[in-house]
N, CA, C and O of each residue as an XYZ file, in Angstrom:
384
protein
N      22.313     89.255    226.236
C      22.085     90.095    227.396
C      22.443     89.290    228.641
O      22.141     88.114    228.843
N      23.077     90.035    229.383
C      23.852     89.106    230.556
C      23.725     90.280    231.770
O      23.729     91.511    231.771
N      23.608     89.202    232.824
C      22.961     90.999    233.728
C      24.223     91.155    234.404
O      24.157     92.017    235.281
N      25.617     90.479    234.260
C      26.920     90.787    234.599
C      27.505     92.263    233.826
O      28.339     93.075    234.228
N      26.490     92.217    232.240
C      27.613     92.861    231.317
C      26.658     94.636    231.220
O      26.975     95.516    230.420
N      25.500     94.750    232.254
C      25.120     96.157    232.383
C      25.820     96.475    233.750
O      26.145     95.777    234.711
N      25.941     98.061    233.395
C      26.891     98.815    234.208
C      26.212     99.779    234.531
O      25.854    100.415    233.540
N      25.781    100.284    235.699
C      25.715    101.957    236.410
C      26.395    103.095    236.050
O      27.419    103.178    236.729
N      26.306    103.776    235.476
C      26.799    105.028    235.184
C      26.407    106.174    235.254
O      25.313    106.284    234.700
N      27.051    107.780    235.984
C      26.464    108.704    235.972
C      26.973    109.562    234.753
O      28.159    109.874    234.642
N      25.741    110.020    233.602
C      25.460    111.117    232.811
C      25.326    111.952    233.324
O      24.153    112.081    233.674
N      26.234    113.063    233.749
C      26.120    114.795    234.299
C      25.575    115.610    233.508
O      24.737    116.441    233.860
N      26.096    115.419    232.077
C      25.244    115.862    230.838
C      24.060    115.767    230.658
O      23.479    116.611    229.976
N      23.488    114.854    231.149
C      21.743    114.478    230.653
C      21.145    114.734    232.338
O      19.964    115.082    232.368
N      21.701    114.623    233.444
C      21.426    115.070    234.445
C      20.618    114.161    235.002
O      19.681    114.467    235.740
N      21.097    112.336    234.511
C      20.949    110.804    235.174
C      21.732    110.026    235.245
O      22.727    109.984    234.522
N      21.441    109.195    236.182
C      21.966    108.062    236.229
C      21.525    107.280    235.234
O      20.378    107.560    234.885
N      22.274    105.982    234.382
C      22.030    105.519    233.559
C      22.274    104.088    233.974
O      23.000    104.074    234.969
N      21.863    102.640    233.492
C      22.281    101.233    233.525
C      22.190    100.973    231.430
O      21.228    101.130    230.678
N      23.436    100.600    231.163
C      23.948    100.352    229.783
C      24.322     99.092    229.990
O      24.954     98.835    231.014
N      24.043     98.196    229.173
C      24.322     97.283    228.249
C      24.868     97.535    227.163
O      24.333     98.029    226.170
N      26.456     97.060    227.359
C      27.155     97.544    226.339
C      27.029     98.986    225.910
O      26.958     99.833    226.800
N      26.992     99.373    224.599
C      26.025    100.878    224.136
C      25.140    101.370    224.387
O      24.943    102.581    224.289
N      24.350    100.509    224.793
C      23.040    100.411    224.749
C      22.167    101.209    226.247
O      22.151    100.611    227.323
N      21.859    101.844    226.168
C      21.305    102.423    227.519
C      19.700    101.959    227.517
O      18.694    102.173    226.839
N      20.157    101.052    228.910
C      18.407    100.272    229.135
C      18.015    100.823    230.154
O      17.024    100.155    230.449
N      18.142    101.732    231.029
C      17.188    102.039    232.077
C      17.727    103.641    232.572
O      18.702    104.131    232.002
N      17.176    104.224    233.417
C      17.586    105.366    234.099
C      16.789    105.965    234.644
O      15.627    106.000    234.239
N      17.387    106.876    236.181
C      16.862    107.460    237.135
C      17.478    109.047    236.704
O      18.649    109.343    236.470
N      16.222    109.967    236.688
C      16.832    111.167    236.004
C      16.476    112.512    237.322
O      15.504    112.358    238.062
N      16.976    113.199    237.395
C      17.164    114.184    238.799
C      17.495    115.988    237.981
O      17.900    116.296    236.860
N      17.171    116.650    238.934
C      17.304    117.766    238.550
C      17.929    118.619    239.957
O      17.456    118.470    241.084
N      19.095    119.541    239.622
C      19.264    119.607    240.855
C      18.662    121.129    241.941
O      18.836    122.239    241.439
N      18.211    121.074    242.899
C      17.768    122.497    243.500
C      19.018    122.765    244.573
O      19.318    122.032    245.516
N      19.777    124.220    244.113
C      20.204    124.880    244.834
C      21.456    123.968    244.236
O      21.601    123.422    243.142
N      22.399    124.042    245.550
C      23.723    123.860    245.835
C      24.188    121.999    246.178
O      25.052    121.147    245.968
N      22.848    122.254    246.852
C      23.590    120.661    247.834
C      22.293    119.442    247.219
O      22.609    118.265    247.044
N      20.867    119.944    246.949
C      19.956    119.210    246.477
C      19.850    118.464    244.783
O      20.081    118.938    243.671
N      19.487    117.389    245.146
C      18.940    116.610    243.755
C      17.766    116.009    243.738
O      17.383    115.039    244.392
N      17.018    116.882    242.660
C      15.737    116.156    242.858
C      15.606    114.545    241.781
O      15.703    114.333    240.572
N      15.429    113.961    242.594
C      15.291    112.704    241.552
C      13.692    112.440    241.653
O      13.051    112.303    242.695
N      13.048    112.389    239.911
C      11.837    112.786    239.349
C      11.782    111.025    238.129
O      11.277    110.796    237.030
N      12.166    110.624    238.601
C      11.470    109.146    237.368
C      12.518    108.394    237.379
O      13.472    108.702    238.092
N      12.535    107.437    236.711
C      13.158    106.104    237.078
C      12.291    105.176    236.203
O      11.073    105.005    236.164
N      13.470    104.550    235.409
C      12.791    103.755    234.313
C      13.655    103.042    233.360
O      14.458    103.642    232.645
N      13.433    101.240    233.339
C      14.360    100.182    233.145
C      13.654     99.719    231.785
O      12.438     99.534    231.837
N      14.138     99.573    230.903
C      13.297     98.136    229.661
C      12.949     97.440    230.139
O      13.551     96.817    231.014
N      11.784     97.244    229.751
C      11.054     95.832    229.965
C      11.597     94.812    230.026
O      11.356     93.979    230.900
N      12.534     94.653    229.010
C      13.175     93.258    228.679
C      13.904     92.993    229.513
O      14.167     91.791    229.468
N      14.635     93.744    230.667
C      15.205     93.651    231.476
C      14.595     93.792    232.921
O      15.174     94.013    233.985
N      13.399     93.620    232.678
C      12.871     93.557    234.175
C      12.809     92.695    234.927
O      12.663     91.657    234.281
N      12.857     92.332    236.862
C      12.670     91.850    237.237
C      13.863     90.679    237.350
O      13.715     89.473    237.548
N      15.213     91.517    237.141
C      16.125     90.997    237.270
C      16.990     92.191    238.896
O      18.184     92.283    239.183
N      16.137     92.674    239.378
C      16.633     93.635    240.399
C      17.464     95.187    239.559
O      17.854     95.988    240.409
N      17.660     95.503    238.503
C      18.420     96.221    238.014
C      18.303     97.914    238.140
O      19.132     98.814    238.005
N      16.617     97.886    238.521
C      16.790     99.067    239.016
C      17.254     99.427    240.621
O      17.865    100.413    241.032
N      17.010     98.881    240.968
C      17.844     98.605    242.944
C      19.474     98.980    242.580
O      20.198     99.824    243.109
N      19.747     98.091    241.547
C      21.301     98.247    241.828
C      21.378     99.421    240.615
O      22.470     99.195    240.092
N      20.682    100.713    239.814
C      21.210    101.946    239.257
C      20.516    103.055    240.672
O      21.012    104.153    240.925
N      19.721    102.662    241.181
C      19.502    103.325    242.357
C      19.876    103.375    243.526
O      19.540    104.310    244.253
N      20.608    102.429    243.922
C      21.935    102.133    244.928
C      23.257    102.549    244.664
O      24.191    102.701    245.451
N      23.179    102.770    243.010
C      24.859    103.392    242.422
C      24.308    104.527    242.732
O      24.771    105.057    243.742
N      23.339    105.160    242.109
C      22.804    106.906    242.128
C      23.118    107.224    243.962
O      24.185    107.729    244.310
N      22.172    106.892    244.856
C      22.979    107.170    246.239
C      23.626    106.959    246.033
O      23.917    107.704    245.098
N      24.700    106.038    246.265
C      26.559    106.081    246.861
C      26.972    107.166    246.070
O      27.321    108.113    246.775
N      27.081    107.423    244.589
C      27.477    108.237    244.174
C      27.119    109.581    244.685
O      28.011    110.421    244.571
N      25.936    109.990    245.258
C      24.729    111.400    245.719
C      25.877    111.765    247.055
O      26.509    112.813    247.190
N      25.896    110.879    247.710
C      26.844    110.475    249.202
C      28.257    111.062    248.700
O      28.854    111.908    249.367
N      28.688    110.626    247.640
C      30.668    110.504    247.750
C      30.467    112.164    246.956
O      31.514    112.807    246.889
N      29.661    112.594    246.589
C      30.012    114.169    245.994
C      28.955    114.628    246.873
O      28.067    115.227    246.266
N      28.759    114.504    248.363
C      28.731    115.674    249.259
C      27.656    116.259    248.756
O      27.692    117.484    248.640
N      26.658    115.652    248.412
C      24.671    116.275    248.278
C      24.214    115.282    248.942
O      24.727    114.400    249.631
N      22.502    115.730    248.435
C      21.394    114.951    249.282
C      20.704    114.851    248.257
O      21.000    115.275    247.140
N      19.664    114.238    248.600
C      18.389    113.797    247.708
C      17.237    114.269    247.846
O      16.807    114.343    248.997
N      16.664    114.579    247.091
C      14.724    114.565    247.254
C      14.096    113.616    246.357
O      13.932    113.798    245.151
N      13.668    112.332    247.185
C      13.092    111.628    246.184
C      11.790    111.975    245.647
O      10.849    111.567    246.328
N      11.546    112.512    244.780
C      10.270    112.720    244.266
C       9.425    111.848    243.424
O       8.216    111.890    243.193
N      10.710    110.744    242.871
C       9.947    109.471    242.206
C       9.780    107.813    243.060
O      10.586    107.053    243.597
N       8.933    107.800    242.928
C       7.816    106.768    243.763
C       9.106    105.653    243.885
O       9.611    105.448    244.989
N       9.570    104.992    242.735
C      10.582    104.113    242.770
C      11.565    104.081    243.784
O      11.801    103.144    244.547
N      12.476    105.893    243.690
C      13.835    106.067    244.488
C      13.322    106.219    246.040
O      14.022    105.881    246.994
N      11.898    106.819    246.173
C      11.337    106.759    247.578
C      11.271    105.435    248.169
O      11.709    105.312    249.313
N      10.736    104.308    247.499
C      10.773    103.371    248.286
C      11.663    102.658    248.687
O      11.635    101.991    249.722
N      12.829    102.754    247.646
C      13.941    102.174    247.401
C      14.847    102.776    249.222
O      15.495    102.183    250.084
N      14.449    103.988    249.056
C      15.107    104.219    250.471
C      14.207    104.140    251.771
O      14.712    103.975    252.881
N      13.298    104.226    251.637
C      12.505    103.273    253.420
C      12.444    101.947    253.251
O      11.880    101.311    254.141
N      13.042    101.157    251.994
C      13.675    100.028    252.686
C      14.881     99.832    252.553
O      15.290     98.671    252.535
N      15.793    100.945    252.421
C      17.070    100.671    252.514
C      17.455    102.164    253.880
O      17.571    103.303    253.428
N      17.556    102.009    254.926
C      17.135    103.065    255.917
C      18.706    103.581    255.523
O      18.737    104.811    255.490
N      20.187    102.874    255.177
C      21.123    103.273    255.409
C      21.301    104.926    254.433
O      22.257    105.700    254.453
N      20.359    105.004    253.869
C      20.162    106.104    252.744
C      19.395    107.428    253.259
O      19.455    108.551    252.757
N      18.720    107.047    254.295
C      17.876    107.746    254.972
C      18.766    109.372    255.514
O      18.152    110.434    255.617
N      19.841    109.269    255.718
C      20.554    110.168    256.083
C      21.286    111.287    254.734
O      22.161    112.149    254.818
N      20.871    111.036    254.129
C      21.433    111.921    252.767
C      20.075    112.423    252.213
O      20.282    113.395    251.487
N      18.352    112.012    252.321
C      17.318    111.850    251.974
C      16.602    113.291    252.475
O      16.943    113.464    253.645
N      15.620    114.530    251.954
C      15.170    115.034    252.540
C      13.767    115.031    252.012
O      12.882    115.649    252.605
């Protein structure tokens, strides 16, 4: 396990963001969307074994940029992606 060799990825199908290791899917922020332009993002959740290496910051920093480049917004409804953006204010503008 190498924290170079997990990757951010969005599942449209499962309706999350995902962080994989190799095959292996170790963490994810999962959203549901309201209406047209909204995504509710509802939980957020990394393996243990991989904690405390920052890894959910950086599948929740891919999930915005990605929320941003396809022209929606967010509702953070999970405690994680909320905080993640009052301390990242640059997110604050896509956030309702």
């Amino acid at each position: 396990m190498s924290d170079s060799s997990v990757i951010a990825v969005h599942n449209a199908d499962r309706q999350r963001y995902e962080l994989r290791d190799g095959d292996t899917v170790i963490g994810y922020t999962q959203y549901h969307p309201d209406g047209d332009v909204q995504l509710v993002f509802d939980h957020t959740e990394v393996n243990g074994a991989y904690s405390g290496k920052g890894l959910s910051g950086k599948l929740v920093r891919f999930a915005l940029d990605d929320v941003r480049d396809r022209g929606k917004r967010i509702v953070p409804i999970c405690p994680f992606v909320h905080s993640y953006i009052e301390k990242h204010p640059e997110y604050q503008d896509i956030a309702d």
